[in-house]
C-alpha positions as CSV (number, residue, x, y, z in Angstrom):
1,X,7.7,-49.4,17.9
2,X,4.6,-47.5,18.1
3,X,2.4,-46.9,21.4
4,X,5.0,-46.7,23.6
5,X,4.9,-45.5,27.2
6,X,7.4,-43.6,29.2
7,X,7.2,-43.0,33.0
8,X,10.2,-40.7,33.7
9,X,9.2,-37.4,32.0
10,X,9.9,-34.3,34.1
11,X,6.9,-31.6,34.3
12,X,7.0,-27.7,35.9
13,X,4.2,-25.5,36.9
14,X,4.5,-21.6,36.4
15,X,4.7,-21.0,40.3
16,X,7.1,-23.8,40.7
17,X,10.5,-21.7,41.1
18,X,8.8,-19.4,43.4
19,X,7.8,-22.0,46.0
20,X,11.3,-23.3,46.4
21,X,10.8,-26.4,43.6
22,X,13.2,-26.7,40.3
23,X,15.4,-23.6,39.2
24,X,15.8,-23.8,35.5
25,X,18.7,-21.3,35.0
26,X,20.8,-23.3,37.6
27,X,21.3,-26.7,36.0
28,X,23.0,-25.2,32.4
29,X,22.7,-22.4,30.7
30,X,19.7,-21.7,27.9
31,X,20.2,-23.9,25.0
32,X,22.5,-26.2,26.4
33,X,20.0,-28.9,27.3
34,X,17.1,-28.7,24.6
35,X,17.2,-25.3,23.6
36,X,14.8,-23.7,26.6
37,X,14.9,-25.9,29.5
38,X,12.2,-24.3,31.7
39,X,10.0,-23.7,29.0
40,X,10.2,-27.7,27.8
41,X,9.5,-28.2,31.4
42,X,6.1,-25.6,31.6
43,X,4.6,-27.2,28.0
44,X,2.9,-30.2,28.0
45,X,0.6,-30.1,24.8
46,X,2.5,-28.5,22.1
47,X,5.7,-29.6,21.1
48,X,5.9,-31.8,23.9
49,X,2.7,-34.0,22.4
50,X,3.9,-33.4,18.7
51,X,7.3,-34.9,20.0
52,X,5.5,-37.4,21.1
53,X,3.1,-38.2,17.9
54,X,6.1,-38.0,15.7
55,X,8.2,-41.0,17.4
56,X,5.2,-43.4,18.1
57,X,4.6,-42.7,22.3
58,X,1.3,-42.9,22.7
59,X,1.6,-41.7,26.7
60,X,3.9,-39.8,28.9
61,X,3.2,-40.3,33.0
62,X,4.4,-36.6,33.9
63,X,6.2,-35.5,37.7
64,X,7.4,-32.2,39.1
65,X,11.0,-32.0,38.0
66,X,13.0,-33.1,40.7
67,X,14.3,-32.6,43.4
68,X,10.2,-31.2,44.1
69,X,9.7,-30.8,47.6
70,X,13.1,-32.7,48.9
71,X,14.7,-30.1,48.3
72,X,12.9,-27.8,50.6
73,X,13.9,-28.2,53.8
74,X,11.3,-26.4,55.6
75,X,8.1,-28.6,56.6
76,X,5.2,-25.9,55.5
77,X,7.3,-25.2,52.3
78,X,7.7,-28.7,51.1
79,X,4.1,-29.6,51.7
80,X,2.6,-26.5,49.9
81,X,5.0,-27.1,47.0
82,X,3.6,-30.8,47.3
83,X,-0.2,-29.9,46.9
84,X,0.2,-26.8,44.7
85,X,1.9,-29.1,42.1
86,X,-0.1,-32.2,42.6
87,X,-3.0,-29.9,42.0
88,X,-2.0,-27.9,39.0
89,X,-0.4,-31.5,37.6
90,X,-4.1,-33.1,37.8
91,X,-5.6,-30.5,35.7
92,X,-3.0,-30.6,33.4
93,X,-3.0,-34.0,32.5
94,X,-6.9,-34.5,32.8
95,X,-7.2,-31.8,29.5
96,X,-5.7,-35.2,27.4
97,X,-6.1,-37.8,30.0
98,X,-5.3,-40.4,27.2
99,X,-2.2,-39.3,26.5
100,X,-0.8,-38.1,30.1
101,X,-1.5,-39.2,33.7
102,X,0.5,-38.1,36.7
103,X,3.0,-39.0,39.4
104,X,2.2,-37.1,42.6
105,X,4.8,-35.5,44.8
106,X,4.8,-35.4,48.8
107,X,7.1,-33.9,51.2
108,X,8.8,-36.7,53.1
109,X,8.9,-34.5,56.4
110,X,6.1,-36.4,57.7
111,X,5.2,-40.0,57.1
112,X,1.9,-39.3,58.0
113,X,1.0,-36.1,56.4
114,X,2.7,-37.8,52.9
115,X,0.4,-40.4,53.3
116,X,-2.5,-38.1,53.4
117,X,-1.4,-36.0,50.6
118,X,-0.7,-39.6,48.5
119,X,-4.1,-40.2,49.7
120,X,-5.7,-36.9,48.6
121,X,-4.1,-37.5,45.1
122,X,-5.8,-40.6,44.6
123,X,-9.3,-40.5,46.2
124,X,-10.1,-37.2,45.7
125,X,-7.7,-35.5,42.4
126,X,-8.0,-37.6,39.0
127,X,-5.3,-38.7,37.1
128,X,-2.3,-39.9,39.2
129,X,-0.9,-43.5,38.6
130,X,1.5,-43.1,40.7
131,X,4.1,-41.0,42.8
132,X,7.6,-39.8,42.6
133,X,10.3,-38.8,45.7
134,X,13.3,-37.5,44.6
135,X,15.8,-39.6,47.1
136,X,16.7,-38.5,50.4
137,X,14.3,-35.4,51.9
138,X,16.5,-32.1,53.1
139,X,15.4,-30.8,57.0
140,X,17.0,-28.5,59.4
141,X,17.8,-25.0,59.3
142,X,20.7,-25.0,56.9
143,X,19.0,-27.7,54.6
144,X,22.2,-30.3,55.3
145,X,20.2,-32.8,57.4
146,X,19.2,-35.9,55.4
147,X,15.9,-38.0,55.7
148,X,16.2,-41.2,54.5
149,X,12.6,-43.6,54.3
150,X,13.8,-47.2,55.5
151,X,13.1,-46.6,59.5
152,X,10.2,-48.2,60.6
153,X,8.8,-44.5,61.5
154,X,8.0,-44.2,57.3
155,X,5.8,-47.6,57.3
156,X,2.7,-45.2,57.8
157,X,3.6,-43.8,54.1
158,X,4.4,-47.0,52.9
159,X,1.3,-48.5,54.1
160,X,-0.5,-46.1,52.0
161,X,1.4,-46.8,48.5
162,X,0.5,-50.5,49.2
163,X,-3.0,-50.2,50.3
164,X,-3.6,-47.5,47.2
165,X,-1.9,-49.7,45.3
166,X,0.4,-46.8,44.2
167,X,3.8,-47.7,42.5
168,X,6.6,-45.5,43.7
169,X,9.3,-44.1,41.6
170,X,12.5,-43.0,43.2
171,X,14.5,-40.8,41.5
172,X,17.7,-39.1,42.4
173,X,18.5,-35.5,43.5
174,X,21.8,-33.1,44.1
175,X,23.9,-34.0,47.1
176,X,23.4,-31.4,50.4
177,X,25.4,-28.2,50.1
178,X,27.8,-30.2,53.1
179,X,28.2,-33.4,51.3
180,X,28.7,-31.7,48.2
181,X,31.3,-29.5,49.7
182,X,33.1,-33.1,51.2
183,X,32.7,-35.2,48.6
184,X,32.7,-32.8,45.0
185,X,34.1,-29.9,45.1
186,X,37.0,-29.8,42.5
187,X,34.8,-32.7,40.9
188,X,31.6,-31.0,40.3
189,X,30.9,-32.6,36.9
190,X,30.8,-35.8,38.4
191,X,28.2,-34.5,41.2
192,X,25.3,-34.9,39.1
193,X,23.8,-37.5,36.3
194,X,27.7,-38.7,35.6
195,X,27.6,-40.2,38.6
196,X,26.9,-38.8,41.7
197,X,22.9,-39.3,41.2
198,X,23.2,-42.6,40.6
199,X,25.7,-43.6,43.5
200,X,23.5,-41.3,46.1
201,X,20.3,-43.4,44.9
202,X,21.4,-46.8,44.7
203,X,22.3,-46.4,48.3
204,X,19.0,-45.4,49.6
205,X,17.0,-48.2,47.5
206,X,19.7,-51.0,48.8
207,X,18.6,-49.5,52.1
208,X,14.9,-49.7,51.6
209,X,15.1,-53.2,50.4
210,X,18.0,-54.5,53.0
211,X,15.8,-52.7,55.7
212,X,13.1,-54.8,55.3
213,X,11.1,-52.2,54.4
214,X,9.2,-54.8,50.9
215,X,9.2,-57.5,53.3
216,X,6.7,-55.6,55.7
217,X,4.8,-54.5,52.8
218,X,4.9,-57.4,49.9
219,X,2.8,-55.6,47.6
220,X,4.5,-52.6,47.2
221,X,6.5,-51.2,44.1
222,X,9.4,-49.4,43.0
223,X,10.5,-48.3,40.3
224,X,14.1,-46.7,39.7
225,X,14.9,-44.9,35.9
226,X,18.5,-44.4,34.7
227,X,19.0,-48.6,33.7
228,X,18.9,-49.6,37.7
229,X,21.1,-47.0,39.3
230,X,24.2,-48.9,38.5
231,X,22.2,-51.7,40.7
232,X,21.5,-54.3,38.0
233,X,25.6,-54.8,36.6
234,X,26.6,-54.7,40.6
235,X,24.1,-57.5,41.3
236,X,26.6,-60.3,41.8
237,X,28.4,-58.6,44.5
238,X,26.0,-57.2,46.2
239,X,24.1,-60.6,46.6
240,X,27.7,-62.3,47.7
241,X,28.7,-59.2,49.7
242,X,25.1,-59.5,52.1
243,X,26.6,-62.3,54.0
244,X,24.2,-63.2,56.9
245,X,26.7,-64.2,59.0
246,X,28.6,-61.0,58.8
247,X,25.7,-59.0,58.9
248,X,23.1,-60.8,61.1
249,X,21.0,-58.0,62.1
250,X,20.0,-57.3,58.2
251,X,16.7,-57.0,58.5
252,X,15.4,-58.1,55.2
253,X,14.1,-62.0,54.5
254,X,17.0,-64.3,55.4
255,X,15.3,-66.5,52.4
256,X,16.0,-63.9,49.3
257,X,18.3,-62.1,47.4
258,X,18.2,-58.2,46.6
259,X,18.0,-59.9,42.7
260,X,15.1,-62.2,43.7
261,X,12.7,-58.5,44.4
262,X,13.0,-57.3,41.1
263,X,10.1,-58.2,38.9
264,X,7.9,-58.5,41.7
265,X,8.6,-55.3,43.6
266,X,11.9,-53.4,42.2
267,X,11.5,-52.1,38.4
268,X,14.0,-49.9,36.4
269,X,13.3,-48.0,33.4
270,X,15.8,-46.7,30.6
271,X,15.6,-43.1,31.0
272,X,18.8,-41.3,29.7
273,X,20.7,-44.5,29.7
274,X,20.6,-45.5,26.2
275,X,22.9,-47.9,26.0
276,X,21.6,-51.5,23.7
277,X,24.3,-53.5,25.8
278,X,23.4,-52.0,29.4
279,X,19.7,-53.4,28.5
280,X,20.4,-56.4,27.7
281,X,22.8,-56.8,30.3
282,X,20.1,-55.8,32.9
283,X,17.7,-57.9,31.1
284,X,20.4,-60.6,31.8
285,X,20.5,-59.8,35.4
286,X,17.6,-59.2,36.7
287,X,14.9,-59.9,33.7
288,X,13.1,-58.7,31.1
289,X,9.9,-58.4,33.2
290,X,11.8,-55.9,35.5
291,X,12.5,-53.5,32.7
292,X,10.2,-50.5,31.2
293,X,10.8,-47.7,28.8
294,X,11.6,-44.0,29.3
295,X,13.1,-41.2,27.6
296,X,13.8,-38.0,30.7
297,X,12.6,-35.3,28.7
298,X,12.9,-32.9,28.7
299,X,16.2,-33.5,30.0
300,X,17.0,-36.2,27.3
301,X,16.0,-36.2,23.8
302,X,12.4,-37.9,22.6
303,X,13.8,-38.3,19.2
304,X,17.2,-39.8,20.8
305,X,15.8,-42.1,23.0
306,X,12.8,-43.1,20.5
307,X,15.6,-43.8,17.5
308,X,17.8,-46.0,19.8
309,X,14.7,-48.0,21.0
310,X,12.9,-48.4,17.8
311,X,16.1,-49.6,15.7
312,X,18.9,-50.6,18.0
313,X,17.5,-53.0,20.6
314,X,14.5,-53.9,18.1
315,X,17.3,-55.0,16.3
316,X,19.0,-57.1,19.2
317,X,16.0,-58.1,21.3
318,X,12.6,-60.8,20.4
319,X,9.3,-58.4,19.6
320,X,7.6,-59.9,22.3
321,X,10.1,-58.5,24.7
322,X,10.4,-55.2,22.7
323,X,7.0,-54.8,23.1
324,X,6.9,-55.7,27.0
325,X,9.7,-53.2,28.1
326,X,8.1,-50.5,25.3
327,X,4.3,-50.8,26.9
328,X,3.6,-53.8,28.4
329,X,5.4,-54.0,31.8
330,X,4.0,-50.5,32.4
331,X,0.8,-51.8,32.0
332,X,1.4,-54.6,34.3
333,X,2.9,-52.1,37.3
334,X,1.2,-49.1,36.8
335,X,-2.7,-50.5,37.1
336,X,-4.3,-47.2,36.8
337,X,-2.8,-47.0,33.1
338,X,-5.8,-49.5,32.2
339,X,-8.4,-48.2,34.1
340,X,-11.3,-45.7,33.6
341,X,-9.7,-42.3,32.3
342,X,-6.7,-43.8,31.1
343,X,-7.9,-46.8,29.2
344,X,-4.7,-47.9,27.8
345,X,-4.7,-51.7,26.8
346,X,-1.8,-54.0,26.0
347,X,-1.0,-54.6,22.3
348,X,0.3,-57.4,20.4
349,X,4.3,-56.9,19.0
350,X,1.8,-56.8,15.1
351,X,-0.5,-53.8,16.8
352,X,2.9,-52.0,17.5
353,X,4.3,-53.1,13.9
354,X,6.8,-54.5,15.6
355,X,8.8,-58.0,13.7
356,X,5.5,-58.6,11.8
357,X,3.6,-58.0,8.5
358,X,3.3,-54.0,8.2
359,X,0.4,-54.4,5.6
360,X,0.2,-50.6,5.5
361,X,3.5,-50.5,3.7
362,X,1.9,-53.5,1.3
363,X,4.2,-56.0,3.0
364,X,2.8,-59.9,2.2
365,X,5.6,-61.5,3.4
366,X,7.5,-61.4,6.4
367,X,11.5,-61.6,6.8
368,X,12.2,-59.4,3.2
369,X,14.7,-57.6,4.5
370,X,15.6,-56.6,0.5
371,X,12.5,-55.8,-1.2
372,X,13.7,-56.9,-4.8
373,X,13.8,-61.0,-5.6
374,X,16.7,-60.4,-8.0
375,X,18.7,-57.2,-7.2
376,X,20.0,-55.9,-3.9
377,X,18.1,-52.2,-2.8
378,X,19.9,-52.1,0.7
379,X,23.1,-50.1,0.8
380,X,26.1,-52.1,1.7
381,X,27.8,-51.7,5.0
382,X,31.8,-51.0,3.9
C-alpha cells in the first residue's frame, strides 16, 4: 500500500542523553537493534526518509524516544528536557513538514505547567499534531514514586488536549528501580516490550478510562501502539469483570463499556506487533475504525513492518479497510495531518494501488492473479 502513515516512530536530539532523556547504550548493545541505535534515533532525513520512500510511507509523526521526561524525576529537569526537545523536534520536522510532523513531550510533574508547555507547542511552535507521555511520571528523590494522570488534580492538562484538540498517545516506559527490583529481577527479559510494558500500560489507560477521566472530557483522544496493550483480546473480561454492583464507586459512565470508548476516544496502532491474526482479532473486538498503522522505528524494522502490512493483511483484509488503518483513520484522529503545513488528504484504496487496476504496470483487468490466459506463471505452493 503506498502513502501510508505511521504515528509511533521514536526521534532523539543530540543533547538528549545529557539532560537525563533516552540512553542509547543501555537498552542493547550496538548492532543488536538496527545496527546503530542512537544514531537511527538522531537521523531523520537520510536513511530514515529513504526507508521511508522505499516502502510506500508517505509520513512519519516523530516523538522523543521514551521514557522523555518521565523518566526524570526531578521537576526542573523534566520540564527543560520537555521544551528543549519539543523545540529542536519543531525545527526538525518543519525542514520537510510534508513528510514529518511532531508529537510534543511534557513533564507530568505539574498538570498545569504540562498544559502550558502543550499549549506553547501548539500556538506558538509549528508542526505538532499531537503529544506523547510515556506512562506513569517518576518523582521524589530516589526516582521510585509513581505519578499516575487519572486524579481529578490532572483535569487542567486534560482540559488542554481537548480544547487544542490534541490527541494523546500513551506509550509505555521501564518499571521504577523498586518495582523492578520486586517484580523482575531474575526475570529481566520479561521487564520490557515482552511483557512488562504492556502490562504496566494497560493498567494506567484502564485507569484513565474507569476513572472517568473521557467522561469529563468527551472529546478527548488516546491513542495506545503495540495492538492495544494486550487491552483489545482481554476485552470480554474486562467488560464482565467491571461489575457495578461490586464496584459502585467506579467512576466512569454507568451507561458504557470500556469497548464502547474505542473508536470514539481510545485508538491503538500496530507498532511492533505484527501479527495478521492479532489485527484482525482487534479489528473483531473493538473495530476497524479503532485501528491505525505503525512501524516503532527505529526500534522495529520499516521494511519488516511495511512487508507484513503490504502483503499479509492486504491479503486477509477488504482495501477499503486496508486503506483506513494504513492512512485513513490517522487522518480522521490526528486533524492537524490535513491542515495547512501538513496537507495530507485521504486517498482512495485505487490512489494507494491497493485491490484495483495498477495501470502503471499495464493492468486492464482486475482479479488476474496469473498473467497468462493459457499457462500458469505463479510458482506453486508445495
Amino acid at each position: 500500500m503506498l502513502y501510508k502513515i505511521a504515528l509511533e516512530e521514536a526521534w532523539n536530539f543530540p543533547k538528549g542523553e545529557s539532560l537525563g532523556g533516552f540512553q542509547s547504550a543501555s537498552l542493547a548493545p550496538k548492532g543488536v537493534i538496527g545496527g546503530d541505535l542512537g544514531a537511527n534515533l538522531l537521523d531523520v532525513h537520510e536513511q530514515r526518509l529513504q526507508q521511508m520512500d522505499e516502502n510506500g510511507v508517505e509520513f512519519m509523526a516523530l516523538s522523543l524516544v521514551s521514557a522523555g521526561p518521565q523518566k526524570v524525576p526531578n521537576r526542573e529537569g523534566a520540564e527543560k528536557l520537555a521544551l528543549e526537545a519539543n523545540n529542536a523536534l519543531s525545527a526538525d520536522v518543519m525542514k520537510r513538514s510534508e513528510r514529518f510532523g511532531g508529537l510534543c513531550s511534557v513533564s507530568m510533574h505539574d498538570p498545569v505547567q504540562a498544559a502550558q508547555e502543550l499549549e506553547r507547542c501548539f500556538t506558538e511552535l509549528q508542526g505538532f499534531i499531537g503529544c506523547i507521555l510515556n506512562d506513569y511520571q517518576s518523582a521524589g528523590p530516589d526516582g521510585n514514586t509513581m505519578l499516575f494522570y487519572d486524579g481529578p488534580s490532572y483535569d487542567t492538562f486534560w482540559a488542554a488536549a481537548e480544547t487544542l484538540d490534541c490527541p494523546v498517545y500513551l506509550h509505555p516506559r521501564e518499571a521504577t528501580p523498586e518495582i523492578f527490583d520486586k517484580m523482575w529481577k531474575g526475570r529481566e527479559h520479561l521487564a520490557f516490550s515482552a511483557l512488562g510494558y504492556a502490562n504496566r500500560l494497560n493498567m494506567h489507560l484502564l485507569g484513565i478510562i474507569t476513572a472517568g477521566v473521557l467522561d469529563r472530557f468527551p472529546k478527548l483522544k488516546l491513542v495506545v501502539g503495540h495492538m492495544g496493550e494486550h487491552i483489545p483480546y482481554d476485552l470480554y473480561r474486562i467488560d464482565h469483570k467491571l461489575n457495578r454492583a461490586r464496584f459502585p464507586d467506579m467512576k466512569m459512565r454507568k451507561d458504557k463499556l470500556v469497548r464502547d470508548y474505542f473508536g470514539s476516544q481510545v485508538f491503538i496502532t500496530t507498532s511492533g506487533h505484527f501479527s495478521t491474526n492479532a489485527l484482525l482479532c482487534a479489528v473483531a473486538e473493538i473495530g476497524v475504525d479503532s485501528c491505525m498503522f505503525s512501524i516503532d522505528y527505529p526500534f522495529e524494522s520499516i521494511a519488516n513492518g511495511c512487508v507484513w502490512f503490504d502483503e499479509y493483511v492486504e491479503a486477509s483484509i477488504n482495501a477499503r479497510d486496508l486503506v483506513k488503518i494504513g492512512r485513513g483513520n490517522a487522518l480522521k484522529v490526528f486533524e492537524r495531518l490535513a491542515a495547512g503545513i501538513h496537507g495530507l488528504e485521504d486517498k482512495s484504496p485505487a490512489q494507494c494501488e491497493v485491490g484495483g487496476l495498477k495501470n502503471g504496470e499495464g493492468e486492464v483487468e482486475f482479479g488476474m492473479y496469473n498473467k497468462s490466459f493459457e499457462k500458469r506463471e505463479v510458482r506453486k505452493v508445495l
